[in-house]
C-alpha positions in Angstrom: -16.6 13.6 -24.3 -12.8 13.4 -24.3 -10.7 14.1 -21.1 -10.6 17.8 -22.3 -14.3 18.5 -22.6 -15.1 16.4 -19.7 -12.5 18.9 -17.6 -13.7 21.9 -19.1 -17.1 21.7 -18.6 -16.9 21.1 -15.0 -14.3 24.2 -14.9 -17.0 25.9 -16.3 -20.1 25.1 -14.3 -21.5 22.4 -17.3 -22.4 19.1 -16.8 -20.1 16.4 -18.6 -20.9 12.9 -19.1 -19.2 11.4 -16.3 -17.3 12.2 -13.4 -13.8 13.3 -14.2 -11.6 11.0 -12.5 -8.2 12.7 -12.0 -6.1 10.9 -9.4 -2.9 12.9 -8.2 -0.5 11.0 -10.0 1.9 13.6 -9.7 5.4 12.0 -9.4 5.9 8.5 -8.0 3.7 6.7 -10.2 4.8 8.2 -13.7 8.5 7.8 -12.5 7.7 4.3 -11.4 6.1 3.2 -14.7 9.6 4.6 -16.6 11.5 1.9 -14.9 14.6 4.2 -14.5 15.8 5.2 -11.6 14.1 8.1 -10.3 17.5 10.7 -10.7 16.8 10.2 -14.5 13.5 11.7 -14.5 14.4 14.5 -11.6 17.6 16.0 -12.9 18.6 14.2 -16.1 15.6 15.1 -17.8 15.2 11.6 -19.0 12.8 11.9 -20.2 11.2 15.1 -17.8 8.7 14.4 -15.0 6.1 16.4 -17.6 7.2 13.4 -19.8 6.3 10.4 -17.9 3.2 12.3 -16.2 1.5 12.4 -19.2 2.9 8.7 -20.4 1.3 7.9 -17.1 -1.8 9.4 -18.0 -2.4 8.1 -21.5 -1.7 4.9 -19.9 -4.7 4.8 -17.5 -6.9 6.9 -19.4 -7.0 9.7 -16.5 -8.8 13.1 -17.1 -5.7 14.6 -16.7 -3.4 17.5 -16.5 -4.0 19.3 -13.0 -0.3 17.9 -12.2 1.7 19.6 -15.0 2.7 22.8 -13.5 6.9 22.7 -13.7 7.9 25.1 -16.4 10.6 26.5 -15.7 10.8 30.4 -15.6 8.1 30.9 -17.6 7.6 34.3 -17.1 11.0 35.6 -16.6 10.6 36.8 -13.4 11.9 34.2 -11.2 16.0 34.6 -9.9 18.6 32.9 -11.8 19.7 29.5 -10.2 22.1 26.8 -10.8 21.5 23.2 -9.2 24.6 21.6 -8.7 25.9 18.3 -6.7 27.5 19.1 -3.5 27.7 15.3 -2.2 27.7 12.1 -3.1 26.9 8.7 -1.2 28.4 5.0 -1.9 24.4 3.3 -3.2 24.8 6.4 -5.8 22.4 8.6 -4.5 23.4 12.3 -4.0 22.8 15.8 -3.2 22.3 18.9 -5.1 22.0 22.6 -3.7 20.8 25.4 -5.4 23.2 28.6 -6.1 22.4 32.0 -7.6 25.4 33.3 -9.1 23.9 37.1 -9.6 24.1 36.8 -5.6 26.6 34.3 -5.2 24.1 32.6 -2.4 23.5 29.1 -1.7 19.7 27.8 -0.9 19.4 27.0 2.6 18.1 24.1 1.5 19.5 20.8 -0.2 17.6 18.0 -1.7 18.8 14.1 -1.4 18.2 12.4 -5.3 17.7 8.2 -4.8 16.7 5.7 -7.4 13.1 4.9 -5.9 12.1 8.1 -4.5 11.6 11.2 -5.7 14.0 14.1 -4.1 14.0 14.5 -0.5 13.7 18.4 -0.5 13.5 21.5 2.5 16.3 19.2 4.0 19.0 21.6 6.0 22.8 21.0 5.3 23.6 21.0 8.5 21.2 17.8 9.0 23.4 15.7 6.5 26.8 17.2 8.5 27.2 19.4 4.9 28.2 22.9 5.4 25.8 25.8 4.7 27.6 27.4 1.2 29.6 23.9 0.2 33.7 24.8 -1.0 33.3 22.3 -3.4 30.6 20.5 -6.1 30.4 19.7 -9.3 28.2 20.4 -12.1 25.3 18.3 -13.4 26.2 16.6 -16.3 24.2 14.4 -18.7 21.4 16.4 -19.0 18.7 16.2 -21.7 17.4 19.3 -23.0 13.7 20.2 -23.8 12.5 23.8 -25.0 12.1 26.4 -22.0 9.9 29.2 -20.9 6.4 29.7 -23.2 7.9 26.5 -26.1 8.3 24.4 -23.1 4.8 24.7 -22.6 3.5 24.7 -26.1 5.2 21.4 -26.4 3.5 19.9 -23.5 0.2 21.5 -24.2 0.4 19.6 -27.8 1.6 16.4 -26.3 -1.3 16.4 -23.5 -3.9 17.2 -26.4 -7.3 16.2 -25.6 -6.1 13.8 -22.5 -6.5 16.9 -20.1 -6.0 20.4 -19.4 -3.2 22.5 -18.8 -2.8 25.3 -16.3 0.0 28.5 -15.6 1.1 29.3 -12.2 -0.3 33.2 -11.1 0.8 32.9 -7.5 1.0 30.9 -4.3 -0.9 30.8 -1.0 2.0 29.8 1.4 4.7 32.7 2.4 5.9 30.5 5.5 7.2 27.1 3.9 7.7 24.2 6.3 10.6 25.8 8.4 10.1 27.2 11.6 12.3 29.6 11.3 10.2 31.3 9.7 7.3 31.2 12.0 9.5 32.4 14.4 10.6 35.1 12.5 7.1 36.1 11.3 6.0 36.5 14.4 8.8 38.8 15.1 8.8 41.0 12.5 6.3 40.2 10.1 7.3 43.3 7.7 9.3 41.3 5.2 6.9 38.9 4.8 4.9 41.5 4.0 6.7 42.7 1.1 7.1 39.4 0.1 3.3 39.4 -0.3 3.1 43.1 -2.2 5.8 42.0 -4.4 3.8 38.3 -5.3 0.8 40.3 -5.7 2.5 43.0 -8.0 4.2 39.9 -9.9 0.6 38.4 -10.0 -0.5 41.1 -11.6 1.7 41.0 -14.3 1.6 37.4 -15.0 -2.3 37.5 -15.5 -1.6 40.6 -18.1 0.9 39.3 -20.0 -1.3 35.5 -20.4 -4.2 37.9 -21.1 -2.4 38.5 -24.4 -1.2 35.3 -25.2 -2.5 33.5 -28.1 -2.9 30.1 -26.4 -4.8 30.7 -22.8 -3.9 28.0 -20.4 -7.6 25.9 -19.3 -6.7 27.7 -15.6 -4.5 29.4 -13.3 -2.5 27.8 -10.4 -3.0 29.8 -7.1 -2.0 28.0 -4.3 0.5 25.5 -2.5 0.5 22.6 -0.2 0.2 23.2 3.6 -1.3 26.4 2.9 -2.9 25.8 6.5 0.0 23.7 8.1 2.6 26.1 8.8 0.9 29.4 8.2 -2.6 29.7 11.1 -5.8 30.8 9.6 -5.3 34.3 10.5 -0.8 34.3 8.9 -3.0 33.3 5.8 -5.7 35.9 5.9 -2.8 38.7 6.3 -0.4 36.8 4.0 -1.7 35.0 1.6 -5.5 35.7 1.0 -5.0 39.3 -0.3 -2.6 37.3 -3.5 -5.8 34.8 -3.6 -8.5 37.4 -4.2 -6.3 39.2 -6.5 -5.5 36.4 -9.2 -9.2 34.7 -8.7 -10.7 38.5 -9.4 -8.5 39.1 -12.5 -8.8 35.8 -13.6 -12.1 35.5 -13.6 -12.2 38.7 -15.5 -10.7 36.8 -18.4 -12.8 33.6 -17.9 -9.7 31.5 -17.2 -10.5 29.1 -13.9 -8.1 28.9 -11.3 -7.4 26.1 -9.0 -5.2 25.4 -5.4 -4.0 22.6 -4.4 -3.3 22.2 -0.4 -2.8 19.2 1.1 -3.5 19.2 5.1 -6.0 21.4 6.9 -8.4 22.9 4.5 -11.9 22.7 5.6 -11.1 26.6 6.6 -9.4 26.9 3.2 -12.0 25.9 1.4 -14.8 28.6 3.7 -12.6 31.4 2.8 -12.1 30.6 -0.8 -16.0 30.5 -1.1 -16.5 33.5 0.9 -13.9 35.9 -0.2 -12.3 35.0 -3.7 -13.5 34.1 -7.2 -11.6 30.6 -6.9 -13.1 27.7 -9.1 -11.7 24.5 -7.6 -9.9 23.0 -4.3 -8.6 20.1 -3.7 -7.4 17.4 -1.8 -9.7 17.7 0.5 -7.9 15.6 2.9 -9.9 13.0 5.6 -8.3 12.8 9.2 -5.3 12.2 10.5 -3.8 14.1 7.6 -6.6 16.9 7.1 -9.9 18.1 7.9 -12.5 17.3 5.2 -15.9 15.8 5.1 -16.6 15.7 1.5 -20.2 15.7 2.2 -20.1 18.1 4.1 -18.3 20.2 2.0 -20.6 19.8 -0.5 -24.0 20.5 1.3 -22.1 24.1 2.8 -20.0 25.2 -0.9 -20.9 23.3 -3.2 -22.9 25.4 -5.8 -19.8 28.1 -5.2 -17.2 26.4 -5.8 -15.9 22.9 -7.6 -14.9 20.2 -4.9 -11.8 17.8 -6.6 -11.2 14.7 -3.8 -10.6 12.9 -1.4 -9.7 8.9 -1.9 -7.6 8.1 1.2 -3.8 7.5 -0.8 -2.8 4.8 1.9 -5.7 3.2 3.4 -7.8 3.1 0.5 -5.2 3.3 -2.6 -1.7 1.8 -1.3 -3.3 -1.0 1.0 -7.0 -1.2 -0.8 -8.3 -4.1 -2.9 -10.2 -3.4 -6.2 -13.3 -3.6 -4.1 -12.1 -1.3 -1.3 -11.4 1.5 -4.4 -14.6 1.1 -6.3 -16.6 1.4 -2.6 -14.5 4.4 -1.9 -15.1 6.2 -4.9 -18.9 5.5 -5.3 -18.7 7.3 -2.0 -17.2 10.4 -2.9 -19.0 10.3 -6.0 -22.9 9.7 -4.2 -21.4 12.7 -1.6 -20.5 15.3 -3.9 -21.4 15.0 -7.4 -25.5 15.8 -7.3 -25.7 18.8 -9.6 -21.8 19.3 -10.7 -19.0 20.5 -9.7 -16.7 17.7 -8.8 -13.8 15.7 -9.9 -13.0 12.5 -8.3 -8.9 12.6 -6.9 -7.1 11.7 -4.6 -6.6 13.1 -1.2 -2.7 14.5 -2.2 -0.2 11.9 -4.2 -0.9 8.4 -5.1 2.1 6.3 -3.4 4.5 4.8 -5.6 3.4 1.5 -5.0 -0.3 1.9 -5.4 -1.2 -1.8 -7.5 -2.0 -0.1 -10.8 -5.1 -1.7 -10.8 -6.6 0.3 -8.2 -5.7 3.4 -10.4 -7.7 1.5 -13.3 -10.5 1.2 -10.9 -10.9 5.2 -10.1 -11.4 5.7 -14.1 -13.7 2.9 -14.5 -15.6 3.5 -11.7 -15.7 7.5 -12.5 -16.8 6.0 -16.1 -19.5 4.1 -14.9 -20.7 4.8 -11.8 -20.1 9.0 -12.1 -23.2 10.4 -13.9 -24.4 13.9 -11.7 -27.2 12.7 -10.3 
């Protein structure tokens, strides 16, 4: 089987030949391998993160693709924004804020751009002594330009080919997003939040009909964001988020398109609701202590014929700092804890550090290859 098939079949309750190993190699590592500084991939475009992700990919031979989910405004339904450079430092880093001309409002938010890192982002002005709406800034020059919208991702469906699959985003499961702000404002008065939900779930609605009728499905649906149970509690999700959840999983499901979230932190409560109340086909990280809440065997023995498990290799103790050895114990572990009778794909728990020795990721695939057969 190619990367494709292998992929697919799990997605759809078959067994492959082997283990899909698909380590999140999200950012740092494709931008690493470019050997330009990181700006050039993040807002030069050169070449685009979707670029050197699946450069990355080729290069290791990963099952790939669950990390290719920037578009742009595919759909047409997102506000009109303009990042530009509102500040600029002396080791030729710098940082961009995000305006909305229809509005004429800044973000609240900025986002520091450094050659060996990919953009600092949620960052408050006020934290960098900037000023809330900036009175000066310039434009971002030097920019390459790709295709947008639904070409954007034909292109990178044809370049991926048979090395993975390739997913559309539905909806997210995070309304409160790392500021506590907004947990404080939720809390007293939760009504716009709220709306913000109905009007996701009526934009849900009419992503899933408008891929319904497109001639190339994407292989699954992205429903969910990191820290889905960080800064919102179980029950902020339950009246937030979950309603979104069971929406896209029902409709998609309808249509035989997967759907996938992705949640780094606490999910072992995630991962119960998904199984009990939604139509979701995969979760991962599936984070271990400090950083979440997952025993992968566990997992397994309570959800596992419900729902596909896609973990948990620890990205510091196991990839950053591991030997060969360490990685190959490791992921004979998640694979002899999860993989009897399908329905798991060997990751990582969240992003592989940029300085992961590259022959650790070599040693995920190979050991995926030879050591993954569903027992």
């Amino acid at each position: 089987m190619n990367s494709r098939e292998r992929l697919l079949a799990v997605l759809h309750g078959r067994i492959p030949d082997c283990v899909p190993a698909c380590p999140d190699i999200s950012n740092m590592i494709p931008a690493r391998l470019t050997g330009k500084p990181f700006w050039d991939i993040y807002v030069h475009q050169d070449p685009p993160l979707w670029k050197a992700y699946i450069d990355a990919v080729k290069y290791f031979d990963i099952d790939g693709g669950f990390e290719l989910y920037d578009f742009g405004d595919l759909f047409g339904d997102e506000v009109p924004a303009e990042r530009r450079i509102v500040d600029r430092r002396a080791d030729g880093s710098f940082v961009t804020q995000v305006f909305m001309p229809e509005t004429g409002e800044w973000s609240r938010y900025v986002e520091v751009h450094t050659a060996a890192m990919p953009p600092a982002t949620q960052i408050k002005p006020a934290s960098l002594g900037l000023p809330e709406a900036p009175s000066t800034w310039e434009e971002i020059t030097n920019v390459k330009q790709w295709p947008k919208g639904f070409e954007l991702w034909e292109l990178i469906r044809r370049e991926l080919g048979d090395h993975g699959v390739l997913g559309m985003p539905s909806g997210m499961s995070t309304l409160v997003l790392q500021d506590p702000d907004d947990i404080y404002a939720y809390h007293d008065d939760p009504a716009p939040f709220l709306r913000k939900r109905d009007e996701m779930l009526l934009r849900a609605e009419a992503r899933l009909e408008r891929i319904a009728g497109l001639e190339h499905r994407p292989d699954f649906l992205f429903c969910g964001a990191s820290g889905s149970l960080i800064w919102q509690s179980p029950k902020m999700f339950r009246e937030l988020a979950l309603p979104v959840l069971k929406r896209i999983t029902e409709l998609a499901h309808d249509l035989g398109i997967p759907t996938h979230v992705h949640s780094c932190g606490p999910e072992r409560r995630l991962v119960q609701m998904a199984v009990e109340e939604t139509q979701l086909t995969v979760i991962d990280p599936l984070e271990i202590a400090p950083m979440g809440d997952c025993d992968l065997g566990e997992l397994k023995r309570l959800h596992g014929n419900r729902i596909v498990l896609k973990g948990n290799l620890h990205t510091t103790d196991v990839m950053l700092y591991g030997s060969v050895d360490d990685v190959v114990r490791a992921s004979r572990a998640c694979i002899d804890a999860a993989a009897a009778g399908g329905g798991f794909i060997l990751s990582t728990g969240d992003q592989t550090p940029r300085d992961t020795p590259l022959e650790n990721l070599f040693a995920v695939v190979e050991t995926a290859r030879t050591h993954g057969r569903y027992a």
